[in-house]
N, C-alpha and C positions, 0 to 999 in steps of 0.2 A: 504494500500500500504506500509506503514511504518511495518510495522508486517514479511510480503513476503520480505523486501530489506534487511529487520535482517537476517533472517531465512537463507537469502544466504549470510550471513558474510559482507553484505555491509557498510560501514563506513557510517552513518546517521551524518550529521554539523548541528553547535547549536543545539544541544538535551535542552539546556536550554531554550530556546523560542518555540517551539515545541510544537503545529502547527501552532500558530500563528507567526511565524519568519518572512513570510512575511507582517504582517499587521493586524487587528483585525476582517477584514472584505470579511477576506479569507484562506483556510487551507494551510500552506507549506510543502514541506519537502523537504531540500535542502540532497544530499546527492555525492558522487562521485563514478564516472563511473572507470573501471579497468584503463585507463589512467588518473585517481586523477583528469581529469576534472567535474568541479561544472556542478552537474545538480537539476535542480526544478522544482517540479511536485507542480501546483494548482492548487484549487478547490473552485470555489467560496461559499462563505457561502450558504446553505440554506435557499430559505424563507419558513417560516410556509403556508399552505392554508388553 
C-alpha cells in the first residue's frame, strides 16, 4: 500500500518509524489525504502456521 500512495505523489508521515509507527505488533502507514487530513491504514502483524 505504501508503494501505490508514493507512486501517486502522496505525502507518506514518519517515514522514520515506518511501518512500525504504530506499535511493534502491527504494520502502519500514517499518510495525508488531499485535504492534509491524517489518515492510517493497519495491518495487524502476521502469525506464522
Amino acid at each position: 500500500m505504501t508503494n501505490k500512495l508514493k507512486e501517486k505523489k502522496i505525502k507518506i508521515l514518519y517515514l522514520d518509524k515506518h511501518p512500525f509507527a504504530g506499535g511493534s505488533n502491527h504494520h502502519t502507514v500514517y499518510f495525508e489525504d488531499p485535504d492534509r487530513v491524517k489518515v492510517e491504514l493497519v495491518a495487524p502483524e502476521q502469525e506464522s502456521v
